[in-house]
N, C-alpha and C positions, 0 to 999 in steps of 0.2 A: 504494500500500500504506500502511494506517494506520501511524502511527510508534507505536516503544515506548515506554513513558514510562521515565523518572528523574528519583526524586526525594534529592536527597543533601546532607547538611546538617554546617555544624560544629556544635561546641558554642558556645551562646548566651555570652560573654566579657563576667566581673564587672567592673562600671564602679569598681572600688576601686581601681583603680591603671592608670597608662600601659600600653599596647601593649608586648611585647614579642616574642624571638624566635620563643617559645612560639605564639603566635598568631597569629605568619603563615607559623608552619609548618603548622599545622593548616588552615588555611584556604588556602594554597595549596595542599596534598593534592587538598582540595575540588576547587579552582582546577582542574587539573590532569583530575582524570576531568570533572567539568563539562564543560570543551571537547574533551575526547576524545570522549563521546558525544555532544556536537551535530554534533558531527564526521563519528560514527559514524549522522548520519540518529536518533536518538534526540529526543524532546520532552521535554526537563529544565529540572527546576525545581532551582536552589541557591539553598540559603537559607544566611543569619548575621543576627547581630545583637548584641544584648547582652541581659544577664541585670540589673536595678535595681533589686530592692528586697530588704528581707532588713534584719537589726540591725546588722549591719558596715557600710552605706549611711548608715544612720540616725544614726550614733555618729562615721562620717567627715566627715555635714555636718553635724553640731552641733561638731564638733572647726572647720571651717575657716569655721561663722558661717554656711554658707548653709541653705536648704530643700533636704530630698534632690529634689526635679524637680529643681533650678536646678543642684545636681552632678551628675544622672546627666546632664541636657543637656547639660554639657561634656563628661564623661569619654566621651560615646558617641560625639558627634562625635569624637573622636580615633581610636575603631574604623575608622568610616569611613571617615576620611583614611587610615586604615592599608588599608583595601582597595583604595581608588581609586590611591593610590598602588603598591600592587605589581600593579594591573592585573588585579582579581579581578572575574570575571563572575558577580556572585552575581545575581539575580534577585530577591530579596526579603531586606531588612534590617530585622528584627523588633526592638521593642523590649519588653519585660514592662510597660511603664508606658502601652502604646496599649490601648485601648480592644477594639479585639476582642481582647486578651488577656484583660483582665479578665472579658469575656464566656464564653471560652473554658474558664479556670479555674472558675471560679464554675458552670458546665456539667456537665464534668467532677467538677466534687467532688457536684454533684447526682445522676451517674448513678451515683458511689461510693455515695454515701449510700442510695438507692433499692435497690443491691446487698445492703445489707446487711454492705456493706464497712468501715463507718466505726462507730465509737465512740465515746462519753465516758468522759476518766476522768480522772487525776492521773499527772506524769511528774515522777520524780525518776531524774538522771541525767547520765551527762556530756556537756556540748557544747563545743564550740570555734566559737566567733563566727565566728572566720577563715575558715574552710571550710565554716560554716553546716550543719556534720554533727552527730552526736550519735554516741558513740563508748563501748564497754562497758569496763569496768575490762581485761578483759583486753587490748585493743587500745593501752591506755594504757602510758607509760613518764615513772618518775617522774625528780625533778633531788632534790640531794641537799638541798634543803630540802621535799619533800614534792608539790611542783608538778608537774599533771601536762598530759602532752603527746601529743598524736594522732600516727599516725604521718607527716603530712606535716611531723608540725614545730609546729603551733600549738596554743596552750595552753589548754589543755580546762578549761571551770567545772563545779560542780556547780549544778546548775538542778531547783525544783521548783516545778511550775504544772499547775493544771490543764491538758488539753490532749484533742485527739482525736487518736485511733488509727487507722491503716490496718490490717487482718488480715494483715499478713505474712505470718507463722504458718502461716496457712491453705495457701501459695502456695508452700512448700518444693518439696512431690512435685512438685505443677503444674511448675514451673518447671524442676525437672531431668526432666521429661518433656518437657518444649519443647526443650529443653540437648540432650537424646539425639534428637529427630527434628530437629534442628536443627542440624548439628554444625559447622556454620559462620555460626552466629549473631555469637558472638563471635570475633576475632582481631585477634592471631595467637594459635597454641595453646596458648604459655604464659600467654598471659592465661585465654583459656579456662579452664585448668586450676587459676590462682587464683580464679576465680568458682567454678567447682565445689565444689573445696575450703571455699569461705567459706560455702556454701548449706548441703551438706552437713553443715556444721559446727551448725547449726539458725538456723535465722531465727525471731525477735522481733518482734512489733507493732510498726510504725514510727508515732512520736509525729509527726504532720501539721499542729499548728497551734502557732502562738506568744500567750502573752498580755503578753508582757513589753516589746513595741515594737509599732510603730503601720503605719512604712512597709511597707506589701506589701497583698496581696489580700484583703478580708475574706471571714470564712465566710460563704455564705448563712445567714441567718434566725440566726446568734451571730454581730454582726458585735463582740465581745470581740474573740476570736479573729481572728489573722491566719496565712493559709494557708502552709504551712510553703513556704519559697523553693526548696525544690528540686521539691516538687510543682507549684510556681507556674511552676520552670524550665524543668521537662522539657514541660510541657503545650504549649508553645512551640510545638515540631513541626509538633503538629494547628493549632493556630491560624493556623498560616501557610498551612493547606489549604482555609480557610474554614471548620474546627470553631466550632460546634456543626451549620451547614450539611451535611450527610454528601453533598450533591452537587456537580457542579461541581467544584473543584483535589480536594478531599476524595474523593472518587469517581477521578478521572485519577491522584494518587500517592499516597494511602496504600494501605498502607503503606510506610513508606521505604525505599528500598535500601541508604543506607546512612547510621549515625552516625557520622563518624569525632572522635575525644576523646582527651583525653591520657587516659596511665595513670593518673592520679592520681583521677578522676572515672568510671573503669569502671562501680564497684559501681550509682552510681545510674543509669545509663544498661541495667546489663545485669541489674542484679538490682529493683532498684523499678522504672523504668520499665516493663517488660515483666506487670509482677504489676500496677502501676495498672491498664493498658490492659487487661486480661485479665478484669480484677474489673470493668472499664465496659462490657466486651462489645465493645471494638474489639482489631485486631489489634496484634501488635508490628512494631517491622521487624524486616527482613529480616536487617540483619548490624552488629554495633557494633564498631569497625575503632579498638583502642588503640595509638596510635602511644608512643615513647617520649621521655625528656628530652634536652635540649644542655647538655655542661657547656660551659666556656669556658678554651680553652687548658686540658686539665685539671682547673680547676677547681669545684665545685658552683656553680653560678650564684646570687647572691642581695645584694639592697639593702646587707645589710652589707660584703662581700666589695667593693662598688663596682663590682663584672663585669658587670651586667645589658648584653644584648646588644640594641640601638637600632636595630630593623628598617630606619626612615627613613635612620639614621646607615651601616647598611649598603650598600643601595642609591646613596648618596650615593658611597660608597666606590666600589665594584666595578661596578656597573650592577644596571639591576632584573632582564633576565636571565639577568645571570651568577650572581647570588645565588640566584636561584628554581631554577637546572640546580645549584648546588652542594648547598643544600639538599635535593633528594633525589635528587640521584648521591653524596651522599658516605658515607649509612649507609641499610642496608635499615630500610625504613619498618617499625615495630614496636620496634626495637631501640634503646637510648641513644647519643648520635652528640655527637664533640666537637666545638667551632668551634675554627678555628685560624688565623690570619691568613697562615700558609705553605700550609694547606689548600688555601684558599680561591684563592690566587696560583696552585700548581700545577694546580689543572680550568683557571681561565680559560685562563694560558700553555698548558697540555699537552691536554685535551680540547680547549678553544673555540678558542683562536689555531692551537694548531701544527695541532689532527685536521682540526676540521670547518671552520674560517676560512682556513684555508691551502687546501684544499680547493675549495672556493667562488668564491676569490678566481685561485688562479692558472690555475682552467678558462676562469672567463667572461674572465678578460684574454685566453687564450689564443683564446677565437671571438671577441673584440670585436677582436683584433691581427691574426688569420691568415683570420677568416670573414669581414669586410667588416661586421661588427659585427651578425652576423645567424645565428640558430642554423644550421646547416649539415644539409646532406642527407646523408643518410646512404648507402652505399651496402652491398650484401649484407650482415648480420649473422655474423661467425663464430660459430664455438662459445665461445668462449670469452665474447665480447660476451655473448650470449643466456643462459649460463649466470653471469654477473654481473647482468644485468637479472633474471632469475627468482630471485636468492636476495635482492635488495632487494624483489621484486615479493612475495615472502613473508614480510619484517620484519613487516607492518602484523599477519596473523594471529598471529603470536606476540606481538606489542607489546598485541595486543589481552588475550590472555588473561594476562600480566602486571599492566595495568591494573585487569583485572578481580578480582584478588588482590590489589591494592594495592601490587602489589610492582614500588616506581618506578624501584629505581637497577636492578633486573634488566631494566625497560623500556626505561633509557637505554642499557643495555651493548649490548641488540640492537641498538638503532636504531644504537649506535657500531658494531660488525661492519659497519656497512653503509659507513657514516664511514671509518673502515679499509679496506673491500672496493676506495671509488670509491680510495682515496690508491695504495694499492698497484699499481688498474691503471692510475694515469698514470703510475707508474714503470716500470711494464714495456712499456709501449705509449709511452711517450718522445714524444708528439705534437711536440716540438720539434723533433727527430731526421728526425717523417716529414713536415714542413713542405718538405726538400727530400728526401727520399726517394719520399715515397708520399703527393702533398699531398691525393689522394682518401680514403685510408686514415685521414690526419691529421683531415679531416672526419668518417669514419664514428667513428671513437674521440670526438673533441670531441661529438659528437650522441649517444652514449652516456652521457657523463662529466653533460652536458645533464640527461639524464632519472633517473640516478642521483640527485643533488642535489635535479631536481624532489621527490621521492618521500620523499627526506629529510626536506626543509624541510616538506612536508606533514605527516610525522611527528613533527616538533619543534614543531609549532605552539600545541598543548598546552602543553607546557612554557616555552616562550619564542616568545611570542607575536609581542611584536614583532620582533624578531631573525630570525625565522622568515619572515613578512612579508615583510621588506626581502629577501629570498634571492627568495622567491616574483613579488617586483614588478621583481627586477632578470632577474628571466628570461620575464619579459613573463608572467606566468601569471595569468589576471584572477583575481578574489575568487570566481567564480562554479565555479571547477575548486580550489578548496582543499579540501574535502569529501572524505570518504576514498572516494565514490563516484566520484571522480578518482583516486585510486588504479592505479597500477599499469598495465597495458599495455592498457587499453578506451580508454584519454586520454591516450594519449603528448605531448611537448613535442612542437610544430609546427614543422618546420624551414620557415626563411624570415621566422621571425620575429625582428624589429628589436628593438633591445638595445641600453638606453644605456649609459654606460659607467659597468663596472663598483667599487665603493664598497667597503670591508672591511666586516666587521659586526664581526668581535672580534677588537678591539684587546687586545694585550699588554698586561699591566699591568706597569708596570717601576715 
């Protein structure tokens, strides 16, 4: 049977500053459904990368002396290292400054222009370099000398330049007619329901090119003009499909399944990008999935406060996945979520050590001490057995439709029910107990406790990858039965099979 495709992407990450928590929590989100559906028998494509060119690029490497290539070449490698390092399966790491991008924009703004989408004219108005947005008076809030400032915070100039227009305007109705046959384009629904609001409220010609700086994408045929960087940004997507190509990856995933962005960058993801592609005659995707911020202990996160949260420095801390299972068991995906250093101690101690490690650890010591270090046969199944094996054999379809809503720490609570289900019936089934009671019994319980775990660890593979692994290798189960078409009771664990001796995976943090 042909596979599905998926195609699912973060947002492209501005080379203007270090990695932070922010962006590897968006990109393990990514992470995360990625190897669920390869898992799931799906053919997916994950994409990241960086976003490099723009007047805040320009202005940071004439501040530190170099040519902006020669900074965004460092700042981007540090992306990477950030992926490679929390063990992120992306498939294509895009840069704005490669070459089929520039082909790709430069495409794109031709099929704009032939549209009848595009314009000349003069912009006077507010922009904030920082965010590379352009923001109307009433969006603005002033300081008690007159200075004004956008609502992330950064400080809006007035700007007048010639410039070209996108029809916006035009793409109001359009766009809340896609909103209502579309009703899970955007989320989660609070977001939704600030895009609405924001459209409804009327959309403006969006100003598309800069004369004012150099670094970025020239316009065809006015190469003055340089292509406004979130135009330049979002086109991104397509290019990693082989656009301007519309066959081959272009053809197999556009459009996307899914964007997943911080809140902070909704607008362009759900309100212009969907009215560009629409105005070129390509489709939008499928669904733009805003997740929300990390304060710290409390507090707002930011350069000044000295709080900025050090992905690397975390990992370093706790393990890579113990951090990757706290960051989405700790708050529903969509909603703002605080870090805490006592947080982060109670999942590993309380989920990872005492539920599923404790778990893990004191089954296989228990067949590697009582079974001759060999999974054990099992003999008749009670009821009780069989109705434990079928309510694990049923986690994977709910975990599925969790994943599929994004909704990660409600994916981990199932898969914990299941963590919970195996702990409780070694308490009540006492295999210690029927060692000398009922040492046949002792076996069919350990060859259940067996397959329980298998099914788990297939389940948490996703989320913690390697972690998950070492569960799967230490109960003999080759790389070629990890697939969730291993799943459940078609491919049970083979009694008889040798097992070396059993290792913890998650250690206590004391």
């Amino acid at each position: 049977m042909k596979k599905q495709n998926y195609y699912i992407t973060t947002p492209i990450y501005y080379v203007n500053d270090v990695p932070h928590i922010g962006h590897a929590y968006t990109t393990l989100a990514c992470d995360v459904i990625a190897r669920f559906k390869r898992l799931d028998g799906y053919n997916v494509k994950f994409l990241t990368g960086t976003d490099e060119h723009g007047q805040k690029i320009e202005n940071s490497a004439a501040l530190a002396g170099l040519d902006p290539k020669s900074l965004t070449d460092k700042v981007s490698q540090n992306f990477r290292d950030l992926a490679d390092y929390m063990n992120f399966s992306y498939d294509d790491f895009i840069r704005t400054t490669e070459k089929r991008h520039f082909t790709a924009c430069q495409k794109l703004w031709k099929d704009l222009e032939e549209a009848g989408q595009l314009y000349l004219g003069n912009y006077a108005g507010w922009y904030a370099v920082r965010d590379e947005a352009f923001y109307s008076e009433s969006e603005l809030t002033r300081n008690k000398v007159g200075d004004r400032y956008a609502p992330s915070g950064a400080k809006a100039e007035w700007v007048e330049e010639p410039s070209y227009f996108f029809k916006l305007s035009a793409w109001q109705d359009k766009l809340l007619a896609f909103y209502d046959a579309n009703p899970d384009f955007i989320l989660p629904l609070t977001r939704r329901n600030e895009v609405l609001n924001f459209v409804r409220s009327g959309l403006q010609d969006l100003s598309v090119s800069r004369t004012t700086f150099e670094w970025g994408i020239p316009i065809p045929d006015d190469t003055k003009h340089i292509m406004y960087v979130w135009l330049d940004a979002l086109t991104n997507y397509i290019t990693a499909t082989g656009f301007p190509d519309i066959k081959g990856d272009f053809e197999t995933f556009w459009p996307a399944n899914l964007h997943i962005v911080g809140k902070d960058i909704l607008r362009f993801h759900a309100v212009y990008w969907p009215a560009f592609l629409m105005a070129a005659g390509l489709e939008p995707p499928k669904r733009v999935f805003a997740h929300g911020w990390w304060t710290n202990e409390g507090n707002k996160i930011s350069k000044s406060l000295g709080n900025v949260i050090d992905p690397f420095s975390l990992v370093d801390t706790y393990g890579l996945d113990q951090i990757r299972y706290f960051l989405l068991r700790e708050v529903p995906f969509g909603n703002d979520g605080d870090f805490s250093h006592s947080s982060v101690v109670g999942r590993i101690n309380g989920d990872l050590a005492n539920d599923y490690g404790n778990l893990v650890q004191r089954v296989l010591s228990m067949i590697y001490k009582n079974c001759d270090a060999k999974i054990p046969v099992p003999d008749e199944l009670e009821e009780g057995d069989k109705k434990l094996l079928n309510s694990i054999y049923n986690l994977l379809k709910e975990t599925r439709k969790k994943i599929d809503s994004q909704a990660f720490n409600q994916a981990l609570e199932i898969i914990w029910t299941g963590v919970k289900m195996g702990n409780s019936y070694v308490d009540s089934q006492a295999p210690w107990a029927l060692k000398k009671e009922d040492p046949k019994r002792m076996e069919t319980v350990l060859y259940v406790l067996a397959e329980v775990i298998r099914n788990i660890a297939i389940l948490t593979l996703p989320f913690m990858p390697s972690s998950s692994e070492k569960i799967l290798k230490q109960l003999a189960v080759p790389p070629t039965s990890w697939a969730f078409d291993s799943y459940g009771s078609k491919t049970p664990i083979k009694p008889r099979t040798r097992l070396a001796k059993p290792e913890g995976v998650f250690p206590r943090f004391n």
